[in-house]
Each structure stands twice: as structure tokens, then as C-alpha cells.
PDB file of N, CA, C and O in Angstrom, chain B, residues numbered from 101:
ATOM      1  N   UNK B 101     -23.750  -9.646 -13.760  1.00  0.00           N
ATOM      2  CA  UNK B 101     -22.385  -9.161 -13.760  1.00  0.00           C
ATOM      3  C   UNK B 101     -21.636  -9.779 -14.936  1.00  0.00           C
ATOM      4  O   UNK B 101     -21.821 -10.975 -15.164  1.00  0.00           O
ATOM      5  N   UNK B 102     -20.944  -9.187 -15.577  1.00  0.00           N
ATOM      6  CA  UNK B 102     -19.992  -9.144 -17.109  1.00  0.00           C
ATOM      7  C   UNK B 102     -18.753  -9.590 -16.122  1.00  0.00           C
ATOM      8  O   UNK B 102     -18.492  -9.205 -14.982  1.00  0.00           O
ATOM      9  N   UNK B 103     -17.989 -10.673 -17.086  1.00  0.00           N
ATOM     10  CA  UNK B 103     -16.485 -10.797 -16.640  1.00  0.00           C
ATOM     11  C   UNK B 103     -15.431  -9.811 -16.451  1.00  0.00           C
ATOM     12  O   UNK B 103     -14.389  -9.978 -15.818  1.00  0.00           O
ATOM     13  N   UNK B 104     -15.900  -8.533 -17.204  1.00  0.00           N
ATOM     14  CA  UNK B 104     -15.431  -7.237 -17.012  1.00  0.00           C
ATOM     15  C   UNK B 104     -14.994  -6.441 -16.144  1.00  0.00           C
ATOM     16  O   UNK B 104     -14.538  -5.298 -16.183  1.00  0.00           O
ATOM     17  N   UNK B 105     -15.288  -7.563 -14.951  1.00  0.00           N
ATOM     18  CA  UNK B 105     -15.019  -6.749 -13.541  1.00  0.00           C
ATOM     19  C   UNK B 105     -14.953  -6.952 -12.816  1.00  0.00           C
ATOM     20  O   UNK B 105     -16.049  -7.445 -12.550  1.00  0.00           O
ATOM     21  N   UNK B 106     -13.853  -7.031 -11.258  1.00  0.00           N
ATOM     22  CA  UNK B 106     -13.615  -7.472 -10.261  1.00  0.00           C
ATOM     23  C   UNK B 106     -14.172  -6.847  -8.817  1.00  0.00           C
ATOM     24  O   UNK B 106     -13.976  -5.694  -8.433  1.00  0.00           O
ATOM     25  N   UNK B 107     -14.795  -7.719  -8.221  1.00  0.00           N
ATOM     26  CA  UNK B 107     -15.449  -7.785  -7.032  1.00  0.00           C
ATOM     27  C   UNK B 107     -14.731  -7.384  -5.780  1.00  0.00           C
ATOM     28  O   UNK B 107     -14.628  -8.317  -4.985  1.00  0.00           O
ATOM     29  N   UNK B 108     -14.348  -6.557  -5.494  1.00  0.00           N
ATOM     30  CA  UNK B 108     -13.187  -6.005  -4.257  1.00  0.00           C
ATOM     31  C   UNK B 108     -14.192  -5.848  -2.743  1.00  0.00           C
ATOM     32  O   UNK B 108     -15.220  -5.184  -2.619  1.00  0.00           O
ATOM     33  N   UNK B 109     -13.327  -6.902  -1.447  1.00  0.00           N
ATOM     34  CA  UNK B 109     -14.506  -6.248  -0.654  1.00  0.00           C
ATOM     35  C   UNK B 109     -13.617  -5.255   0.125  1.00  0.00           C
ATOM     36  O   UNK B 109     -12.387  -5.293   0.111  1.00  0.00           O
ATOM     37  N   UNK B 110     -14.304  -4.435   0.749  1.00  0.00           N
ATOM     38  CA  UNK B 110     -13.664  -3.087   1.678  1.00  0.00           C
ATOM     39  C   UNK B 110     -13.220  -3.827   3.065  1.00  0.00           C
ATOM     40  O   UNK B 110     -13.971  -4.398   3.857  1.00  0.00           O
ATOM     41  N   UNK B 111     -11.834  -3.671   3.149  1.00  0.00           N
ATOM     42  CA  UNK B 111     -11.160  -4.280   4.136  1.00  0.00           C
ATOM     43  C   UNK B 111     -11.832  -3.376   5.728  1.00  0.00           C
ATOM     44  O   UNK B 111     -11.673  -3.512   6.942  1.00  0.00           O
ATOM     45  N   UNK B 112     -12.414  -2.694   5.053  1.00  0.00           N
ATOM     46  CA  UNK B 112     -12.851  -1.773   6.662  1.00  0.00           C
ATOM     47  C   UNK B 112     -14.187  -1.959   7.252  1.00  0.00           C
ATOM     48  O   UNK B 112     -14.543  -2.239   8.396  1.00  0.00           O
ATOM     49  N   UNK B 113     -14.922  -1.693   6.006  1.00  0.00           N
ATOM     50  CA  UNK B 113     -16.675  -1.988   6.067  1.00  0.00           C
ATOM     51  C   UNK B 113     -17.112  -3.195   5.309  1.00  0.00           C
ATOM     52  O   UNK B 113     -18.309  -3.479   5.248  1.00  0.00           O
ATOM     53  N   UNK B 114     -16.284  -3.850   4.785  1.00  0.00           N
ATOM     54  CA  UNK B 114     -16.713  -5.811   4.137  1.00  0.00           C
ATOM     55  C   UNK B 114     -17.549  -4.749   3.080  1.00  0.00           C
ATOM     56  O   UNK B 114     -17.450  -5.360   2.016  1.00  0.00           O
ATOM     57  N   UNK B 115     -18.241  -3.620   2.818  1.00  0.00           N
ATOM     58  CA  UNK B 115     -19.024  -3.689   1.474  1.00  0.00           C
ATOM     59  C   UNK B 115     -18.146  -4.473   0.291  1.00  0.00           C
ATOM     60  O   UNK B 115     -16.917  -4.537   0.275  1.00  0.00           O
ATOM     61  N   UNK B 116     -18.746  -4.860  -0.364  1.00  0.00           N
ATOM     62  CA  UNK B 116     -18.290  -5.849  -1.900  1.00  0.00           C
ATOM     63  C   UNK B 116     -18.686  -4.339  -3.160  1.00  0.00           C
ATOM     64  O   UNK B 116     -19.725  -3.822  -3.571  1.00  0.00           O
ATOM     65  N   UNK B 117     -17.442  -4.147  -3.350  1.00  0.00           N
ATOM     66  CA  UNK B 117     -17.453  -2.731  -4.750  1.00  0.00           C
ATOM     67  C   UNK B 117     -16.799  -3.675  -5.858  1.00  0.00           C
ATOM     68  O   UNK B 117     -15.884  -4.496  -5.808  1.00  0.00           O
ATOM     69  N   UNK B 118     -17.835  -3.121  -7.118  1.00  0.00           N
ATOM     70  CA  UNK B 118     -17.649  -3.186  -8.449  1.00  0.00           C
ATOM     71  C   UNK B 118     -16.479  -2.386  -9.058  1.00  0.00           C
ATOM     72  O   UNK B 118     -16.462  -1.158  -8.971  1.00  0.00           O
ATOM     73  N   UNK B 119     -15.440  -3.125  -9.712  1.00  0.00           N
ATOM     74  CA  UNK B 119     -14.507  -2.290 -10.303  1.00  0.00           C
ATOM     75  C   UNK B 119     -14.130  -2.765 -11.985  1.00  0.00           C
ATOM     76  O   UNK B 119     -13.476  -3.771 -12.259  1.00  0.00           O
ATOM     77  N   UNK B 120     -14.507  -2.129 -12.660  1.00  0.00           N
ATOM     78  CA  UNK B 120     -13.850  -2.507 -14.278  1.00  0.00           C
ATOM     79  C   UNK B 120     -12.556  -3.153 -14.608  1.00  0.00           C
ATOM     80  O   UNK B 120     -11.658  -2.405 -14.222  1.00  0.00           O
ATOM     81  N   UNK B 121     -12.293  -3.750 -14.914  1.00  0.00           N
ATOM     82  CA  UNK B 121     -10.850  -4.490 -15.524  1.00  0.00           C
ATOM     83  C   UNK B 121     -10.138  -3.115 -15.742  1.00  0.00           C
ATOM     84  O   UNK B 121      -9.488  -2.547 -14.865  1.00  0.00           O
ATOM     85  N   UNK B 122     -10.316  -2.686 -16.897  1.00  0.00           N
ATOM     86  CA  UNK B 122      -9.694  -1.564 -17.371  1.00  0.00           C
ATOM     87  C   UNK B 122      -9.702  -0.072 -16.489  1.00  0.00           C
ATOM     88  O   UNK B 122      -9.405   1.053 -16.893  1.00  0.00           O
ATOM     89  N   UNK B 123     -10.053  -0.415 -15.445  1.00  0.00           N
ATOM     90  CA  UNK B 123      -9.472   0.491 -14.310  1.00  0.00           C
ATOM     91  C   UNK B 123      -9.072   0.126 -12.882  1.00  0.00           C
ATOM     92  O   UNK B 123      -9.282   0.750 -11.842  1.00  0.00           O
ATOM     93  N   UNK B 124      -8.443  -1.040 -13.083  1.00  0.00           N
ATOM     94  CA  UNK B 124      -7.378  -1.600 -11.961  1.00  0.00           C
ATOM     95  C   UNK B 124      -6.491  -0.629 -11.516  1.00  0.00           C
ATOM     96  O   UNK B 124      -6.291  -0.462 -10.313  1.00  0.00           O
ATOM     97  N   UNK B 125      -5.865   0.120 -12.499  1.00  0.00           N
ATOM     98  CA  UNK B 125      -4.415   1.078 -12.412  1.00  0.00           C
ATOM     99  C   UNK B 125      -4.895   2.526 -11.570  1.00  0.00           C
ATOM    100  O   UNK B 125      -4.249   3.481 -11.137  1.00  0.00           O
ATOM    101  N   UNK B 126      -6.111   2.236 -11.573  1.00  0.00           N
ATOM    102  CA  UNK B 126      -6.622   4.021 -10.713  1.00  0.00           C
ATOM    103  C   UNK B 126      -6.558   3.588  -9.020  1.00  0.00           C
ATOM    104  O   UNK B 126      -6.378   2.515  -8.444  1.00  0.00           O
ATOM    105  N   UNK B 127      -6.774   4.839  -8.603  1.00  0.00           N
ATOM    106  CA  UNK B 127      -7.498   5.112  -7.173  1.00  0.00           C
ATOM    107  C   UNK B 127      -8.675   4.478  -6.702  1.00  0.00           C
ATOM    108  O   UNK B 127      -9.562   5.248  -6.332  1.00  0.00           O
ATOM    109  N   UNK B 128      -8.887   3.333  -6.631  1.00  0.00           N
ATOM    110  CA  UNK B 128     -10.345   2.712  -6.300  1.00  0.00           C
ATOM    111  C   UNK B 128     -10.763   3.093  -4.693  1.00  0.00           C
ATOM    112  O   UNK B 128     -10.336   2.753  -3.590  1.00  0.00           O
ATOM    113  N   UNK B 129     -11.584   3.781  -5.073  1.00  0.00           N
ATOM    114  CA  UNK B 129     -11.879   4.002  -3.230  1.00  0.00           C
ATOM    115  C   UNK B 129     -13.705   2.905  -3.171  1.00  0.00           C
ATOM    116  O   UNK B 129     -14.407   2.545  -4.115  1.00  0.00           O
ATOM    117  N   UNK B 130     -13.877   2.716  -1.815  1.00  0.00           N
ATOM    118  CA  UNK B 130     -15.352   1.907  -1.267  1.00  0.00           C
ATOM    119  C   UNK B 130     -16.132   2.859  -1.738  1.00  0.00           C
ATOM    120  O   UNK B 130     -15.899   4.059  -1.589  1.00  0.00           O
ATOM    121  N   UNK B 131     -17.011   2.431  -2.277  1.00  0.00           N
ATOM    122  CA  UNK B 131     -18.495   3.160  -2.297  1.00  0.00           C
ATOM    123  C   UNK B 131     -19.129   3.643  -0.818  1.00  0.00           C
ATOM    124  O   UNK B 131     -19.745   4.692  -0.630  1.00  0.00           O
ATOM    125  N   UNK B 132     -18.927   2.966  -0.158  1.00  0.00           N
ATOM    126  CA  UNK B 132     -20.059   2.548   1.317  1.00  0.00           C
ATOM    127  C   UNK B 132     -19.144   3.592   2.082  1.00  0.00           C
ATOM    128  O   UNK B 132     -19.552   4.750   2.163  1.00  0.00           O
ATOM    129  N   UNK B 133     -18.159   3.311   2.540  1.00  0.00           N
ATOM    130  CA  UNK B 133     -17.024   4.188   3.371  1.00  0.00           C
ATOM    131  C   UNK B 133     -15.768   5.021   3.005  1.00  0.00           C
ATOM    132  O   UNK B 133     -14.951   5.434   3.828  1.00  0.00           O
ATOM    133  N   UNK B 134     -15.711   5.241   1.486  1.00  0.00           N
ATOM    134  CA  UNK B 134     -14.651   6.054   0.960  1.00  0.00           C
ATOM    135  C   UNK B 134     -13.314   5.698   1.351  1.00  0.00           C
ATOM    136  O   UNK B 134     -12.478   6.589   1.199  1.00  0.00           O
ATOM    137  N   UNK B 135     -12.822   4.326   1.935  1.00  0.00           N
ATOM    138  CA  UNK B 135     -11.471   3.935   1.858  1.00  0.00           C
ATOM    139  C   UNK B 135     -11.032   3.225   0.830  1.00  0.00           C
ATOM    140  O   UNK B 135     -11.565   2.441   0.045  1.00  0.00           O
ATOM    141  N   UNK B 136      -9.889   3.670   0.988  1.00  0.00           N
ATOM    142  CA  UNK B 136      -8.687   3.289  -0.614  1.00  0.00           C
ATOM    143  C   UNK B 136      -8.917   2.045  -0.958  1.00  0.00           C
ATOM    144  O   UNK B 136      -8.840   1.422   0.101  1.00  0.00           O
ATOM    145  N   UNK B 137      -9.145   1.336  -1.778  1.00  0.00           N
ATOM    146  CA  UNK B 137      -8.879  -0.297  -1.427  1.00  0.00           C
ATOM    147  C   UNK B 137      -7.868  -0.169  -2.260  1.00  0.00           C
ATOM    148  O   UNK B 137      -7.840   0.661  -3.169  1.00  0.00           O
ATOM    149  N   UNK B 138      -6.571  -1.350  -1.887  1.00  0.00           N
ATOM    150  CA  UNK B 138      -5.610  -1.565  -2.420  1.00  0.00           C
ATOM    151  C   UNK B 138      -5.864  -3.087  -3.470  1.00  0.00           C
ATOM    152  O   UNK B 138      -5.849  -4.248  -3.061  1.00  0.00           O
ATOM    153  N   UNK B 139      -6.062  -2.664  -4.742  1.00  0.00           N
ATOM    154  CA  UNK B 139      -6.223  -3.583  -5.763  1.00  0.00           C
ATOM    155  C   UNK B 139      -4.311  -4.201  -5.861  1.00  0.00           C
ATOM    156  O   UNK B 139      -4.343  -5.350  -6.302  1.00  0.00           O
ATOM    157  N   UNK B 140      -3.309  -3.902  -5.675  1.00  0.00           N
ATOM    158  CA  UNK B 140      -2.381  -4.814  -5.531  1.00  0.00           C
ATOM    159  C   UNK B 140      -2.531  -5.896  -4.849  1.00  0.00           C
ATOM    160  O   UNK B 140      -1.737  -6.827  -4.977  1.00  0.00           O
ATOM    161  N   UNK B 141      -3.640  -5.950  -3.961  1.00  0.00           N
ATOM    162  CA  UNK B 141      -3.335  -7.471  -2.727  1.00  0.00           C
ATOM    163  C   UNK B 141      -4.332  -8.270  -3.365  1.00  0.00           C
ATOM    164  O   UNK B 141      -4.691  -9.303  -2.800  1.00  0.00           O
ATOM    165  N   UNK B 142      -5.169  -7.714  -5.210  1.00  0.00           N
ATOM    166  CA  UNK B 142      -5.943  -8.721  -5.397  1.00  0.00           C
ATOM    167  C   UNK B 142      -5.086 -10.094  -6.004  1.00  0.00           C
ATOM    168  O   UNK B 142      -5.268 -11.309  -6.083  1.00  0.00           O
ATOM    169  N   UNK B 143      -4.290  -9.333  -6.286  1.00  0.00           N
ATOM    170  CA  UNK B 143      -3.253 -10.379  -7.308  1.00  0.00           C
ATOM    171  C   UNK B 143      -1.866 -10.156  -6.825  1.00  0.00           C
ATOM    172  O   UNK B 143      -0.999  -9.507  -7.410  1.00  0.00           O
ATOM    173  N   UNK B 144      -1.734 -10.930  -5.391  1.00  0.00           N
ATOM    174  CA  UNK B 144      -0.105 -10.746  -4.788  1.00  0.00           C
ATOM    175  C   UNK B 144       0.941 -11.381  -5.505  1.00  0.00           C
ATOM    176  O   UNK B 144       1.108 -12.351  -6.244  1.00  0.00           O
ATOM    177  N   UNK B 145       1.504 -10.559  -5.054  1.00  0.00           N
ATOM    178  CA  UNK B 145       3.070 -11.540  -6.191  1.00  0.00           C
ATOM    179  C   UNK B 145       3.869 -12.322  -5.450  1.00  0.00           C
ATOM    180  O   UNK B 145       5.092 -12.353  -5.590  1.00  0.00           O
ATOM    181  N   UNK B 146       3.145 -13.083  -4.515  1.00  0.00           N
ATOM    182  CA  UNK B 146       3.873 -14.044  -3.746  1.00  0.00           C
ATOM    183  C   UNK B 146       2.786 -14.923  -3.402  1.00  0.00           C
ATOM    184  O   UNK B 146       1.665 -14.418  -3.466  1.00  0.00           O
ATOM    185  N   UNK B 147       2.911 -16.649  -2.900  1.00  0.00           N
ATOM    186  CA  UNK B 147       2.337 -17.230  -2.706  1.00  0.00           C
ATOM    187  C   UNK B 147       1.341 -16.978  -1.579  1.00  0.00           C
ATOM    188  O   UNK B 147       1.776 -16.590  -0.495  1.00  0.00           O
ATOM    189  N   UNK B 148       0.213 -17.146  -1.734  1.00  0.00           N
ATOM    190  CA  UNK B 148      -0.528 -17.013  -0.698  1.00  0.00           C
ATOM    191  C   UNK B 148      -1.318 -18.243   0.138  1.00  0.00           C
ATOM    192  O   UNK B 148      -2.356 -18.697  -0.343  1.00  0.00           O
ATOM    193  N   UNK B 149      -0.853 -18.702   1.250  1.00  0.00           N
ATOM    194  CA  UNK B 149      -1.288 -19.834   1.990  1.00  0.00           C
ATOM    195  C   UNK B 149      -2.644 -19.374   2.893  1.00  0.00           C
ATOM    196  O   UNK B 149      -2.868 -18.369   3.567  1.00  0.00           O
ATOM    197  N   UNK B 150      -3.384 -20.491   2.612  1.00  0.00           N
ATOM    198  CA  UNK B 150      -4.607 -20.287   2.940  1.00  0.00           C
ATOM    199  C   UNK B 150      -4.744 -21.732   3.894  1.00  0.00           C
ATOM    200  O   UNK B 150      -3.938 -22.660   3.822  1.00  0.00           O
ATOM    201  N   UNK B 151      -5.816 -21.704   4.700  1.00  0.00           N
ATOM    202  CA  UNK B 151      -6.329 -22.872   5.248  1.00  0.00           C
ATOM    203  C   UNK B 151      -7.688 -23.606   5.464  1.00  0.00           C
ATOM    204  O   UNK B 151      -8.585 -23.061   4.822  1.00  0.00           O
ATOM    205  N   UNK B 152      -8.109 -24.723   6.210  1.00  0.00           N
ATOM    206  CA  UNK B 152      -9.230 -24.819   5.670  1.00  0.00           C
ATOM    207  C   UNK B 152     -10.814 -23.607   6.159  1.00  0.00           C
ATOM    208  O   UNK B 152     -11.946 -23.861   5.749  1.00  0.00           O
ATOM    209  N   UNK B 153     -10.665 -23.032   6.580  1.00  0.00           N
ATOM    210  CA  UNK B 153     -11.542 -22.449   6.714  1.00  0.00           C
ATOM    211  C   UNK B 153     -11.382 -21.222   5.803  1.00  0.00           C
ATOM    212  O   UNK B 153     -12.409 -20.608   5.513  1.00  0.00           O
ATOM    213  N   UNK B 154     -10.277 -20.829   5.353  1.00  0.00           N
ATOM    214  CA  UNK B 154     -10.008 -19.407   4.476  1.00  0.00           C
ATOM    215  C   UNK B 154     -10.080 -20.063   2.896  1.00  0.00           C
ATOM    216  O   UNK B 154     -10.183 -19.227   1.999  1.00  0.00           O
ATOM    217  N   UNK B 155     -10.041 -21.259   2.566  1.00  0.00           N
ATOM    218  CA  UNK B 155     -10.141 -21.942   1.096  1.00  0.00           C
ATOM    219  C   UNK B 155     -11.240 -21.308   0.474  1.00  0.00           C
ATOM    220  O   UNK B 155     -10.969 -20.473  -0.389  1.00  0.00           O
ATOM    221  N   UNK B 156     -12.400 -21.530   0.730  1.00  0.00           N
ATOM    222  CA  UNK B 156     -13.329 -21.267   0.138  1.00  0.00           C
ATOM    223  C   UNK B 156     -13.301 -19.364  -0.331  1.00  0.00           C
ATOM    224  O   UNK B 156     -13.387 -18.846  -1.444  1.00  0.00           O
ATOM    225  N   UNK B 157     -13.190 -18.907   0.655  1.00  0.00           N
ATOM    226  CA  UNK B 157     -13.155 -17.030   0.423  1.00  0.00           C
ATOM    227  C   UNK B 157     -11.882 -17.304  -0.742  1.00  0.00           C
ATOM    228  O   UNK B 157     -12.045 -17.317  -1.962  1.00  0.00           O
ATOM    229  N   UNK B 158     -10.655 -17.505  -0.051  1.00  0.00           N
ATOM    230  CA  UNK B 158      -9.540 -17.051  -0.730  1.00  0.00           C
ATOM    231  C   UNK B 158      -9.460 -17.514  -2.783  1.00  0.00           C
ATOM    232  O   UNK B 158      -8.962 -16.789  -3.644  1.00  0.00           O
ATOM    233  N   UNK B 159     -10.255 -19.173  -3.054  1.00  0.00           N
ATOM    234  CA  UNK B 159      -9.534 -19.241  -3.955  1.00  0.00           C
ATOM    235  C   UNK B 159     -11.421 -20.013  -4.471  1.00  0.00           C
ATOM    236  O   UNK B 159     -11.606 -19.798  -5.669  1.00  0.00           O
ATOM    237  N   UNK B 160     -12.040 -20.393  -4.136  1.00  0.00           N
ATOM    238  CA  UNK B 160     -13.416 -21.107  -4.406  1.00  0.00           C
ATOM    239  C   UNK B 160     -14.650 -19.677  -5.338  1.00  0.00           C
ATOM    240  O   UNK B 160     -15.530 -19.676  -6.199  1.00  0.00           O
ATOM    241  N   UNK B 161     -13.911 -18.630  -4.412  1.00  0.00           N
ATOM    242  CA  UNK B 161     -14.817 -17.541  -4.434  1.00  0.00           C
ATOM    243  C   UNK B 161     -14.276 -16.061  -5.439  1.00  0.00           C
ATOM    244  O   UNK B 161     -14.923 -15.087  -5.822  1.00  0.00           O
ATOM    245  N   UNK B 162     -12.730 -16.462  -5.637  1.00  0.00           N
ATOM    246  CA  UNK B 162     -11.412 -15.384  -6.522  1.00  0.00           C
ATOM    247  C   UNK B 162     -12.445 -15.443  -7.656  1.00  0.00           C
ATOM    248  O   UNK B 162     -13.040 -16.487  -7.923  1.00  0.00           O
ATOM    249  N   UNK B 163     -12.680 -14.047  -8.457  1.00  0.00           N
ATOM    250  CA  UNK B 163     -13.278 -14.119  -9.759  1.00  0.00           C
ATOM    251  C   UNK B 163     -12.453 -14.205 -10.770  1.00  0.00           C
ATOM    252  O   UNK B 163     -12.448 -13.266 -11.566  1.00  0.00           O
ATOM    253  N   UNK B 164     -11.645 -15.230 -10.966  1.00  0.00           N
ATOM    254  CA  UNK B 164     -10.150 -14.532 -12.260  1.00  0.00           C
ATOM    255  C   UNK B 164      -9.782 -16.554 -11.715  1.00  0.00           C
ATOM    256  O   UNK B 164     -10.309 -17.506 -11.142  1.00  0.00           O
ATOM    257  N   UNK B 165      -8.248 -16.047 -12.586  1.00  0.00           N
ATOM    258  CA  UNK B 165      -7.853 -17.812 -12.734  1.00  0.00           C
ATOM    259  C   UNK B 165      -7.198 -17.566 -11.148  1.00  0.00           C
ATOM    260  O   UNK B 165      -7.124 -16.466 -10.600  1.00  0.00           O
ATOM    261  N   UNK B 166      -6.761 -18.832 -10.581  1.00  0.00           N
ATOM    262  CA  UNK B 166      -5.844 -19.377  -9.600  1.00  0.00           C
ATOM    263  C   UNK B 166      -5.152 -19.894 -10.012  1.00  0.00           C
ATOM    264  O   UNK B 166      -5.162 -19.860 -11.243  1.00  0.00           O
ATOM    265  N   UNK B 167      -4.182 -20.642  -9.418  1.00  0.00           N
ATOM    266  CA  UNK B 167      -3.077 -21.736  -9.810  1.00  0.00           C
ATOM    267  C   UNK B 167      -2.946 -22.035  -8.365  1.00  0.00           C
ATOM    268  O   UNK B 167      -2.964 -21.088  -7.578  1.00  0.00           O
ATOM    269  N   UNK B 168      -2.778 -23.616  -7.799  1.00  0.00           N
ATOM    270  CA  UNK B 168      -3.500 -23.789  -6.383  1.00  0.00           C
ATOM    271  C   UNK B 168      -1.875 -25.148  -6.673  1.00  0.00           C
ATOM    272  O   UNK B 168      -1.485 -25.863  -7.596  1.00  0.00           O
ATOM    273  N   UNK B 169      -1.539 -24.910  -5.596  1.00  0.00           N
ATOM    274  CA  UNK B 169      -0.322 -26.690  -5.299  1.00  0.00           C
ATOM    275  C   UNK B 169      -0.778 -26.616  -3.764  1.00  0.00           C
ATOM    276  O   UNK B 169      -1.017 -25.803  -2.871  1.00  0.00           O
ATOM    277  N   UNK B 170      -0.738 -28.223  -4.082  1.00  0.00           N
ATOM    278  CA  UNK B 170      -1.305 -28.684  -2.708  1.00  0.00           C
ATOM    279  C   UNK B 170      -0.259 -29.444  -2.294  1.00  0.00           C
ATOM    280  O   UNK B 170       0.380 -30.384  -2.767  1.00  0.00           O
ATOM    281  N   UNK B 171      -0.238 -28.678  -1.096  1.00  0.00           N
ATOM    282  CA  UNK B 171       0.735 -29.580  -0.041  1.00  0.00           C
ATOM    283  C   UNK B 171       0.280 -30.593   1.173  1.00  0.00           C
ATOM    284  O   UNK B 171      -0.905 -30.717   1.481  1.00  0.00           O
ATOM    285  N   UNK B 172       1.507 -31.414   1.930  1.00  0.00           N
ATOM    286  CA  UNK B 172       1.044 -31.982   2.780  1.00  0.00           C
ATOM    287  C   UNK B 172       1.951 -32.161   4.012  1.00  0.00           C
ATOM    288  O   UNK B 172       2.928 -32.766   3.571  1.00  0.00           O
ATOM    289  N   UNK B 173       2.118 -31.964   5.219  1.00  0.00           N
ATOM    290  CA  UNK B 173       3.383 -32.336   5.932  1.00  0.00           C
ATOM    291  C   UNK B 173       3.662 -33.193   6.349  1.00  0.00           C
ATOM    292  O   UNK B 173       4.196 -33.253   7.457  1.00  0.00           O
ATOM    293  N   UNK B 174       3.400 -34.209   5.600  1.00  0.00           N
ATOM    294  CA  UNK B 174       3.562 -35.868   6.158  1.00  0.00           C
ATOM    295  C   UNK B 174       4.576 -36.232   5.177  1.00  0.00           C
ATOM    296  O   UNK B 174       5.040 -37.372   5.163  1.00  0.00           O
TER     297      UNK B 174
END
């Protein structure tokens, strides 16, 4: 796999679809089950809190940069 392209999995059927950089802006539908995937929720425009069991998927496993602040409630 080329950096060229982001790894989307299908929120319905978990298949993992191949998508080109340079076609983020289209209609990406699943290969496996023909639903829409919404490439806006790859890159939300709001902070996204994760925990320890969602760390690894959410930001260990993101193919692109992060920017990660760590908090603590103590």
C-alpha cells in the first residue's frame, strides 16, 4: 500500500475499503456492502476523546498525522 490512500472501514460490515487521497471529495461507497461511507468522520473537526481500550483503533492505527493532548483528572 502507497501513502496515497486511506483505509476506511464500513461502519456496517467492518470491511476495510481502499480509497485514493485525491478522491476524498466523491461518493465513496463499501466494496463488500455498497454503503455510503462518510469520509467527513475520517478527519472530524472537533476533538475526539478516546479511551483506553479505543487508543489503539482510534489514533495507534489513523493512517495520516494526529495531534494527541493528554489529559488527567487529578
Amino acid at each position: 500500500m502507497n501513502n496515497n490512500n486511506l483505509i476506511v472501514r464500513c461502519p456496517r460490515c467492518g470491511a476495510k475499503n481502499r480509497i485514493p487521497n485525491n478522491r476524498t471529495a466523491g461518493n465513496a461507497v463499501c466494496g463488500k456492502c455498497k454503503t455510503k461511507l462518510d469520509l467527513a468522520a475520517i478527519f472530524p473537526n472537533r476533538p475526539l476523546h478516546t479511551t483506553d481500550s479505543s487508543f489503539y483503533d482510534e489514533v495507534i492505527r489513523f493512517n495520516g498525522p494526529v495531534f494527541v493532548d493528554f489529559t488527567a483528572p487529578w
